[in-house]
Each structure stands twice: as structure tokens, then as C-alpha cells.
PQR file of N, CA, C, O and H, with PARSE charges and radii, in Angstrom:
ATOM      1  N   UNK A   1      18.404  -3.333  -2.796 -0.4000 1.5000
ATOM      2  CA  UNK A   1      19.043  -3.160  -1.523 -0.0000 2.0000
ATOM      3  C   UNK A   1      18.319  -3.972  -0.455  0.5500 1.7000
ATOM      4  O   UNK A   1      17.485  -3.437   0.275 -0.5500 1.4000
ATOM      5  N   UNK A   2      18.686  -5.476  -0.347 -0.4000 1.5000
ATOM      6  CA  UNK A   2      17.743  -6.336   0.582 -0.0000 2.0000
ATOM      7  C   UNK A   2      18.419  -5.511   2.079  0.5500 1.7000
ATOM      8  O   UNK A   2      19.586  -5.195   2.311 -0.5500 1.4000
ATOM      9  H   UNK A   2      19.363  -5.911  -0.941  0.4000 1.0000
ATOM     10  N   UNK A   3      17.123  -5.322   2.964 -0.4000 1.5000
ATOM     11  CA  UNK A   3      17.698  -5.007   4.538 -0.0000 2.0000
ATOM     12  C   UNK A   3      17.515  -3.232   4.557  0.5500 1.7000
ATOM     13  O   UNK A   3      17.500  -2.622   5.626 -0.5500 1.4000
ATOM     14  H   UNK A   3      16.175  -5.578   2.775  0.4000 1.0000
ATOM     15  N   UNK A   4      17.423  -2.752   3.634 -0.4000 1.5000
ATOM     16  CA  UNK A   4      17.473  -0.976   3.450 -0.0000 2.0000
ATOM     17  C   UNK A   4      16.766  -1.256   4.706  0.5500 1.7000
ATOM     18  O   UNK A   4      17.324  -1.501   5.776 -0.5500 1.4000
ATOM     19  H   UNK A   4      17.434  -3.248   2.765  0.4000 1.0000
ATOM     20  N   UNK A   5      15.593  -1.207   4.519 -0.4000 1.5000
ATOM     21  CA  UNK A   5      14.616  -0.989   5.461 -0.0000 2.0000
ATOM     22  C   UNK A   5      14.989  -0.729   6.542  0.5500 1.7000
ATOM     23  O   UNK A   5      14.754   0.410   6.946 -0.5500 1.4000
ATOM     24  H   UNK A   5      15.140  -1.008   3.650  0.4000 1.0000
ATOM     25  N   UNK A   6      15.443  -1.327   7.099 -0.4000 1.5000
ATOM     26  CA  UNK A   6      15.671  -1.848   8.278 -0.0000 2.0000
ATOM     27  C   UNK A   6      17.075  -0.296   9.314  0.5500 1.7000
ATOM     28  O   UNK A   6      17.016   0.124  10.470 -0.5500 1.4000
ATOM     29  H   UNK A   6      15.634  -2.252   6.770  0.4000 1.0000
ATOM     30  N   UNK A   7      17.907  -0.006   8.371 -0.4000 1.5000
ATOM     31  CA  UNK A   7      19.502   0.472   8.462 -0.0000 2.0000
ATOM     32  C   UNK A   7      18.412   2.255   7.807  0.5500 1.7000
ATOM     33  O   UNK A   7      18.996   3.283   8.151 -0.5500 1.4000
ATOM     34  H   UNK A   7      17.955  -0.347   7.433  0.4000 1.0000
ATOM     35  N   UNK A   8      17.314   2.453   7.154 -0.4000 1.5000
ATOM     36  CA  UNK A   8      17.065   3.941   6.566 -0.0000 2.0000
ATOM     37  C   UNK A   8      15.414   4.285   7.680  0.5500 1.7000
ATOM     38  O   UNK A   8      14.639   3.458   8.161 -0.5500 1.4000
ATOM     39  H   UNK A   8      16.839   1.618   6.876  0.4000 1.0000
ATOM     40  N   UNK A   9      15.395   5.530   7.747 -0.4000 1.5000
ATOM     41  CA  UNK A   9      14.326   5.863   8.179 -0.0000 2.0000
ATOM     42  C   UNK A   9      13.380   5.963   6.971  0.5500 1.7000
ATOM     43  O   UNK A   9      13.687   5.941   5.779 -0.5500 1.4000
ATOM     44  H   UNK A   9      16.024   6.202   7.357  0.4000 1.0000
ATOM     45  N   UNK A  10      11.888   6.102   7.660 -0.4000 1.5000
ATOM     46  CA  UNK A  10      11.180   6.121   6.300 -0.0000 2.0000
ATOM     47  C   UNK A  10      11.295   7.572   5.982  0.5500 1.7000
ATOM     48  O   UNK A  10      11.475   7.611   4.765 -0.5500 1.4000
ATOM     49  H   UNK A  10      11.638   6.119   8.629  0.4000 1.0000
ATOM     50  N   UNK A  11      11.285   8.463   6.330 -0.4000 1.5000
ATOM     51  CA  UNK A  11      11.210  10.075   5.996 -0.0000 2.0000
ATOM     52  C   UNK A  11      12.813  10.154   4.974  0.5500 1.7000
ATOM     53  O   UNK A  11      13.051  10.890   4.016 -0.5500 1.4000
ATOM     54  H   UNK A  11      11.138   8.431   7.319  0.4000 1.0000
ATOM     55  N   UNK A  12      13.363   9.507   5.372 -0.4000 1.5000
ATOM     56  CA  UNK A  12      14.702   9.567   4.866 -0.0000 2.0000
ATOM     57  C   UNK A  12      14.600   9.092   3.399  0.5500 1.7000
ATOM     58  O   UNK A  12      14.792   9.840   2.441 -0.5500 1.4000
ATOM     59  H   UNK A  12      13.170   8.908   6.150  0.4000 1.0000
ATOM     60  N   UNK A  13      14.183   7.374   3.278 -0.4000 1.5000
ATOM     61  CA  UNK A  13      13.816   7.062   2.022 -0.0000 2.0000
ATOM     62  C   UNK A  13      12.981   7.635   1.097  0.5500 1.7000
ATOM     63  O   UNK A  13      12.987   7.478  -0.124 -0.5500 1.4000
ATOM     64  H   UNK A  13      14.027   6.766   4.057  0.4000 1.0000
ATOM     65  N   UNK A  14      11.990   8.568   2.035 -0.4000 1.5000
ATOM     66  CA  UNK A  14      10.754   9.325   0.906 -0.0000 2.0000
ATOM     67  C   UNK A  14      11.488  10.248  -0.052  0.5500 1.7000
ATOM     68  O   UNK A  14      11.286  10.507  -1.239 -0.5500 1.4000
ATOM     69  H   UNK A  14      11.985   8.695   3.027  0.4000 1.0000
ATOM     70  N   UNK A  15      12.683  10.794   1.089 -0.4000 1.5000
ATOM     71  CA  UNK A  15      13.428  12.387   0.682 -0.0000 2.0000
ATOM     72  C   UNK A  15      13.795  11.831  -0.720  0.5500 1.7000
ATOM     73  O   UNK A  15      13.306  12.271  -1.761 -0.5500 1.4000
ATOM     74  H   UNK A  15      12.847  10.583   2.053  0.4000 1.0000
ATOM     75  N   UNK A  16      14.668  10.860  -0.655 -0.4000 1.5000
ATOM     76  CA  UNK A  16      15.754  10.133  -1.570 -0.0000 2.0000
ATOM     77  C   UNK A  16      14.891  10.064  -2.642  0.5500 1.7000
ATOM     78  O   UNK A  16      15.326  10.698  -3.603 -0.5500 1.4000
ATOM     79  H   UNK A  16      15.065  10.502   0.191  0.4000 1.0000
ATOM     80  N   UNK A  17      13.642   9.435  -2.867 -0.4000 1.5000
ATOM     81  CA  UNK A  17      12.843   9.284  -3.649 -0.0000 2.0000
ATOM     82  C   UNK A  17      12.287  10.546  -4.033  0.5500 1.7000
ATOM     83  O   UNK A  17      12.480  10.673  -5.242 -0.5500 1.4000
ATOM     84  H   UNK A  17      13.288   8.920  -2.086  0.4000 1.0000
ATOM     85  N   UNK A  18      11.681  11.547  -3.559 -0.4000 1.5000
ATOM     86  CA  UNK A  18      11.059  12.430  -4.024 -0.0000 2.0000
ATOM     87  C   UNK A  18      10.080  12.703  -3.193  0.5500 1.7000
ATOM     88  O   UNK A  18      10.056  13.891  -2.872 -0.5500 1.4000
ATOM     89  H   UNK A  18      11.524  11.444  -2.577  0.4000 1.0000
ATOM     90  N   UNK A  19       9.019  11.847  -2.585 -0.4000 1.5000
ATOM     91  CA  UNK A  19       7.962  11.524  -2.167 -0.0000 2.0000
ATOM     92  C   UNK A  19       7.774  12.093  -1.210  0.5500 1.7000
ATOM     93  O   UNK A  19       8.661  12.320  -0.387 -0.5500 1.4000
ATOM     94  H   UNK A  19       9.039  10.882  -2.846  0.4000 1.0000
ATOM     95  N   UNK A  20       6.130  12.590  -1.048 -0.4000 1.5000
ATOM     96  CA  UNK A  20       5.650  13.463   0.342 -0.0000 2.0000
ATOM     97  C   UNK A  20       5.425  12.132   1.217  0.5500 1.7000
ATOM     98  O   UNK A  20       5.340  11.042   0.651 -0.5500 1.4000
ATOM     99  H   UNK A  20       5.409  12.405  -1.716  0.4000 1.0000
ATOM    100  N   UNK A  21       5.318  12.269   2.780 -0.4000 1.5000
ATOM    101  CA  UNK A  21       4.812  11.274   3.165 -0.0000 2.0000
ATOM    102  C   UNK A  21       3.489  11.155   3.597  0.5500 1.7000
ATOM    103  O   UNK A  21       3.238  10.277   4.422 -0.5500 1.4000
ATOM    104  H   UNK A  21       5.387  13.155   3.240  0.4000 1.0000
ATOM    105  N   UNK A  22       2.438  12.015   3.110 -0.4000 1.5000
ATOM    106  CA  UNK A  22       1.402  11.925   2.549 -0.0000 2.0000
ATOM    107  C   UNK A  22       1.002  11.353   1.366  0.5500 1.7000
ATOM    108  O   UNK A  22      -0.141  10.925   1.202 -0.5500 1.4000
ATOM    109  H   UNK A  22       2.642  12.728   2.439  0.4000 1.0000
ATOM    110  N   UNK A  23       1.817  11.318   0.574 -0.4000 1.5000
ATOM    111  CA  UNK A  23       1.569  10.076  -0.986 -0.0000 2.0000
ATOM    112  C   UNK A  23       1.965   8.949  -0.490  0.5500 1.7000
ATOM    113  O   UNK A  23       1.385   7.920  -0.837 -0.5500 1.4000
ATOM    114  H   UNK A  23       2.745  11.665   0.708  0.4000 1.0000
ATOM    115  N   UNK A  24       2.943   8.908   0.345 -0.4000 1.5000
ATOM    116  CA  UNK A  24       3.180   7.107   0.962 -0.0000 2.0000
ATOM    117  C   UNK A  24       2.236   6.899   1.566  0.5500 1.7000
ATOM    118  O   UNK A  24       1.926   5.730   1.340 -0.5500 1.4000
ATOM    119  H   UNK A  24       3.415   9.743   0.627  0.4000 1.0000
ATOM    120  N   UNK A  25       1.545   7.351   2.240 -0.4000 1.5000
ATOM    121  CA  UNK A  25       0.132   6.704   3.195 -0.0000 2.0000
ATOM    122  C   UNK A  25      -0.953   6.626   2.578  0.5500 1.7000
ATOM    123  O   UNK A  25      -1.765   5.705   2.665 -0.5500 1.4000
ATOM    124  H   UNK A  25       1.797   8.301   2.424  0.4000 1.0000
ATOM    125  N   UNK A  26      -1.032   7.597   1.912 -0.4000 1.5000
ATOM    126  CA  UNK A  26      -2.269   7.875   0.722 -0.0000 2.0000
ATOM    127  C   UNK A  26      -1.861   6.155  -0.325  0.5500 1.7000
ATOM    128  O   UNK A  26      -2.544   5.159  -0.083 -0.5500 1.4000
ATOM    129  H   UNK A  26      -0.373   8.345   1.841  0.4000 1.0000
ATOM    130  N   UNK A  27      -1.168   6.117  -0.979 -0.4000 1.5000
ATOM    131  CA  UNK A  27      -0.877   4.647  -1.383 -0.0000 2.0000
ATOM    132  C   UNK A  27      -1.123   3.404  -0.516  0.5500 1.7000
ATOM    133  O   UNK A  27      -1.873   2.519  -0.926 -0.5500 1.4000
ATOM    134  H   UNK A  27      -0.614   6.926  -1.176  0.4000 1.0000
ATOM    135  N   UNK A  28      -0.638   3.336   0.424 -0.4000 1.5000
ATOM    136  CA  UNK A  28      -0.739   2.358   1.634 -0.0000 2.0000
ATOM    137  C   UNK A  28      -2.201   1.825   1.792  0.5500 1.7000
ATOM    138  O   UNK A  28      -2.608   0.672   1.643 -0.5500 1.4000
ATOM    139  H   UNK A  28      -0.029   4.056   0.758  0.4000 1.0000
ATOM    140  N   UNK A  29      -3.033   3.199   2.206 -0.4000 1.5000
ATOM    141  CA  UNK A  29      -4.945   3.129   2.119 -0.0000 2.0000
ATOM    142  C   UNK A  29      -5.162   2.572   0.789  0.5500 1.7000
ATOM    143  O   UNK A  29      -5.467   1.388   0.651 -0.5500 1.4000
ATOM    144  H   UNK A  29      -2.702   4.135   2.327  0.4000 1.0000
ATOM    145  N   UNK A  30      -4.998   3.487  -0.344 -0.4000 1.5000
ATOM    146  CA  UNK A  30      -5.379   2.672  -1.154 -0.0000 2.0000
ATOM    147  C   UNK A  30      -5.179   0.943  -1.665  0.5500 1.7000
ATOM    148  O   UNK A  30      -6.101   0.194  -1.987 -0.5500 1.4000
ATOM    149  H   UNK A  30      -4.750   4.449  -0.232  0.4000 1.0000
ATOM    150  N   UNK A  31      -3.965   0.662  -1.630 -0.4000 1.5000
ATOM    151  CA  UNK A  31      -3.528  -0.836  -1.397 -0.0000 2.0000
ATOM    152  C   UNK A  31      -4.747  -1.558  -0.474  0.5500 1.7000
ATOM    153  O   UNK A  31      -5.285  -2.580  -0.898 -0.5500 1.4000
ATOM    154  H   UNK A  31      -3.216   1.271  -1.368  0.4000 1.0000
ATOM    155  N   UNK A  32      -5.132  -0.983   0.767 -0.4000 1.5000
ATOM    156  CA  UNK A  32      -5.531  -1.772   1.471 -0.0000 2.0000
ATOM    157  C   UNK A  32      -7.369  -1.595   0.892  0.5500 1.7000
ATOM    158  O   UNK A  32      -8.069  -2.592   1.072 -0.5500 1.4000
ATOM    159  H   UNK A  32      -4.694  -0.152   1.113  0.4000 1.0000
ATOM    160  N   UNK A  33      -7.798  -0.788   0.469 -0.4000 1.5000
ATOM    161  CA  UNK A  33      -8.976  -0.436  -0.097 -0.0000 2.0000
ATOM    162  C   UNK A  33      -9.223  -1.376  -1.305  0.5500 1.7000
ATOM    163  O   UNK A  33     -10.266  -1.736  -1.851 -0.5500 1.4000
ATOM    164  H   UNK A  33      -7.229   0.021   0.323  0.4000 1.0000
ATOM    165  N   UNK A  34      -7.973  -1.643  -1.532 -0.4000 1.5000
ATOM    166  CA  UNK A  34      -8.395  -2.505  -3.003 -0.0000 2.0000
ATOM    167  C   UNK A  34      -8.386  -3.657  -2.660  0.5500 1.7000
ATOM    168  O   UNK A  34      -9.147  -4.337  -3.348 -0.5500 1.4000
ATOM    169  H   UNK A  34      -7.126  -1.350  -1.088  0.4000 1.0000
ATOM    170  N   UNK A  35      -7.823  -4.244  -1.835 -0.4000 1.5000
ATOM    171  CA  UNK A  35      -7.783  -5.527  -1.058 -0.0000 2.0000
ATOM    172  C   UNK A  35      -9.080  -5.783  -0.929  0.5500 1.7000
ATOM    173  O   UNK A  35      -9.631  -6.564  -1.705 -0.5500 1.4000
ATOM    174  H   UNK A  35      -7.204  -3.691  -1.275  0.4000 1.0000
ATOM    175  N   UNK A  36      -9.797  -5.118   0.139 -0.4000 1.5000
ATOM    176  CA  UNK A  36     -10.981  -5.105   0.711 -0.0000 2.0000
ATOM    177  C   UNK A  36     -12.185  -5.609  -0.686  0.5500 1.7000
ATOM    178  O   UNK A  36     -12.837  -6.650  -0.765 -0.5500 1.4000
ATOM    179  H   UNK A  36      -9.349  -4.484   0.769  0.4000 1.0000
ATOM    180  N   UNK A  37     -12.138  -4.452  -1.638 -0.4000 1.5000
ATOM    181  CA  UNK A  37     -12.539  -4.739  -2.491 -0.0000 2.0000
ATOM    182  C   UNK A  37     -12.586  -5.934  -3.383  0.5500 1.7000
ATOM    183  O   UNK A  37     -13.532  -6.539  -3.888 -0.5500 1.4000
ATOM    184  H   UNK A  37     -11.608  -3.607  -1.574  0.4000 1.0000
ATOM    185  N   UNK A  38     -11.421  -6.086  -3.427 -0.4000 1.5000
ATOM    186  CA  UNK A  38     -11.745  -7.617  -4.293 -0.0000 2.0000
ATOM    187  C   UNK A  38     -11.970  -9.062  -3.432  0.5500 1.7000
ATOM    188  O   UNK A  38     -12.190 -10.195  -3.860 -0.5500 1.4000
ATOM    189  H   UNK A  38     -10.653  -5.595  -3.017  0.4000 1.0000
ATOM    190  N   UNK A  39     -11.825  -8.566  -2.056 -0.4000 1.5000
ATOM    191  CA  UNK A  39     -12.591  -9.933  -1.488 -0.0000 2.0000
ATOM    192  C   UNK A  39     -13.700  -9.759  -1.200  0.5500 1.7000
ATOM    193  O   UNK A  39     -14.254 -10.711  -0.649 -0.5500 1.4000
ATOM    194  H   UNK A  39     -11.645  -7.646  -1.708  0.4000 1.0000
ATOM    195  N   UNK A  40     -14.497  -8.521  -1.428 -0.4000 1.5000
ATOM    196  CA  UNK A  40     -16.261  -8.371  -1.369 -0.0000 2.0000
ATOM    197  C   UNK A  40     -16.319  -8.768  -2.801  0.5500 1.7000
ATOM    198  O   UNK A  40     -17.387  -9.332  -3.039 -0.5500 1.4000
ATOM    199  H   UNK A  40     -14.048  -7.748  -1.875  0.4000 1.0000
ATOM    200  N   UNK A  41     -15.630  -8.681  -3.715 -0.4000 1.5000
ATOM    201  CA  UNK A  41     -15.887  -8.831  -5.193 -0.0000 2.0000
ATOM    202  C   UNK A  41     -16.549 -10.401  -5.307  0.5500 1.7000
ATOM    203  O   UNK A  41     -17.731 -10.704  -5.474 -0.5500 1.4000
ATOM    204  H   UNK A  41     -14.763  -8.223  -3.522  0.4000 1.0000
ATOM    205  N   UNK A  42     -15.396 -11.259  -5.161 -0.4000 1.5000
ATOM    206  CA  UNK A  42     -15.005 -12.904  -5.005 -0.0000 2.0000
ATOM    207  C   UNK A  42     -16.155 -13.347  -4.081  0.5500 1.7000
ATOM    208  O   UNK A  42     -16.725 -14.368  -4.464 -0.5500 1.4000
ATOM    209  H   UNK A  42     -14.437 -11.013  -5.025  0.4000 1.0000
ATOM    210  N   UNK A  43     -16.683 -12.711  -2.775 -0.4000 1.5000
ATOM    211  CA  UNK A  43     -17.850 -13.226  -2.407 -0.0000 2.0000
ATOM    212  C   UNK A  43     -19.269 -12.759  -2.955  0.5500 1.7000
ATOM    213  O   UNK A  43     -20.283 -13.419  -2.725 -0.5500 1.4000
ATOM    214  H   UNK A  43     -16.219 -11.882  -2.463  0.4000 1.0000
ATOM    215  N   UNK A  44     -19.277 -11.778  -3.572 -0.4000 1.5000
ATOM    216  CA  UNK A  44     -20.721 -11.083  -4.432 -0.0000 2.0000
ATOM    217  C   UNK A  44     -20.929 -12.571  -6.038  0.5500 1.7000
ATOM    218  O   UNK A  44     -21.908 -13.236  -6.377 -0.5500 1.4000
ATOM    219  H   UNK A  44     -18.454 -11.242  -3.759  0.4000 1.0000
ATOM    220  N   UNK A  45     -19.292 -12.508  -6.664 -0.4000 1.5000
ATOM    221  CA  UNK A  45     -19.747 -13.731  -7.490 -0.0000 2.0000
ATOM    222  C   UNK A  45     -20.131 -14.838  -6.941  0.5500 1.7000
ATOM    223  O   UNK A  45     -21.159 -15.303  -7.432 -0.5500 1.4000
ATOM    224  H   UNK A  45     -18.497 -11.968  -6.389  0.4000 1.0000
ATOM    225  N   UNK A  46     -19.621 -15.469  -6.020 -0.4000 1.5000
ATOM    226  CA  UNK A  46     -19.944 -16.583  -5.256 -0.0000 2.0000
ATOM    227  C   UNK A  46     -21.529 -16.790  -5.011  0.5500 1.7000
ATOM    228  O   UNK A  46     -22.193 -17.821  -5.115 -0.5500 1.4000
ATOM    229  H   UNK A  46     -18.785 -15.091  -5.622  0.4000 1.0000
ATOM    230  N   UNK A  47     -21.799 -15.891  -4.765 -0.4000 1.5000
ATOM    231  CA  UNK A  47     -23.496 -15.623  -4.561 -0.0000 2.0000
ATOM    232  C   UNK A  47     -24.375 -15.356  -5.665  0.5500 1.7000
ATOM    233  O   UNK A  47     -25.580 -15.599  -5.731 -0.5500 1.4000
ATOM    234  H   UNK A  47     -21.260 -15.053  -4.681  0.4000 1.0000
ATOM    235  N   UNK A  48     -23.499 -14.736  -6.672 -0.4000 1.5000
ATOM    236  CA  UNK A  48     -24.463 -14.610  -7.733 -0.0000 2.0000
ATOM    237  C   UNK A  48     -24.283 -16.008  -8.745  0.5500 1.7000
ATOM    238  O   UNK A  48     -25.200 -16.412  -9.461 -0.5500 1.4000
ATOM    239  H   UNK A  48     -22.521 -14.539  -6.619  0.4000 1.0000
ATOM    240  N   UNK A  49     -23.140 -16.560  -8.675 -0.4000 1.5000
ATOM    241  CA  UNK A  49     -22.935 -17.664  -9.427 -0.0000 2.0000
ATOM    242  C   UNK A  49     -24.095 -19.060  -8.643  0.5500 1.7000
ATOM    243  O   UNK A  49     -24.117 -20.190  -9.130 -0.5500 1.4000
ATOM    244  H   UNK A  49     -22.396 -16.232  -8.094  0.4000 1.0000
TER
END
């Protein structure tokens, strides 16, 4: 569904899905936690290489 986004609320899409919107944010952090992580990763080899 290109554009949902845009035309659904997010509380609306969670319902549809199942989802608390505490597991959507809780996902979101994590996404961004792992990010973080693998660009301290990529500079720790850099240094150890």
C-alpha cells in the first residue's frame, strides 16, 4: 500500500496489525541502538586493524 502512511494514523495501523504502541517504539530504539552500534563497531576495527 505505497502512501498508507500518509491517508492512516499510526495508532490506527498498530490496531490493524495487532501491535501495542509500546512495541512500535520499543523497535524504533532498538533499530536505532543497533545503528549506533555498528558504526562504533567499523571504527573499533579500523583501529585495531
Amino acid at each position: 500500500m505505497p502512501g498508507a502512511r500518509h491517508h492512516n494514523k499510526l495508532a490506527d495501523l498498530l490496531l490493524v496489525a495487532g501491535l501495542a504502541c509500546s512495541a512500535f517504539y520499543y523497535q524504533c530504539q532498538a533499530i536505532q541502538r543497533a545503528d549506533q552500534q555498528s558504526v562504533m563497531e567499523a571504527r573499533i576495527r579500523t583501529v585495531y586493524d
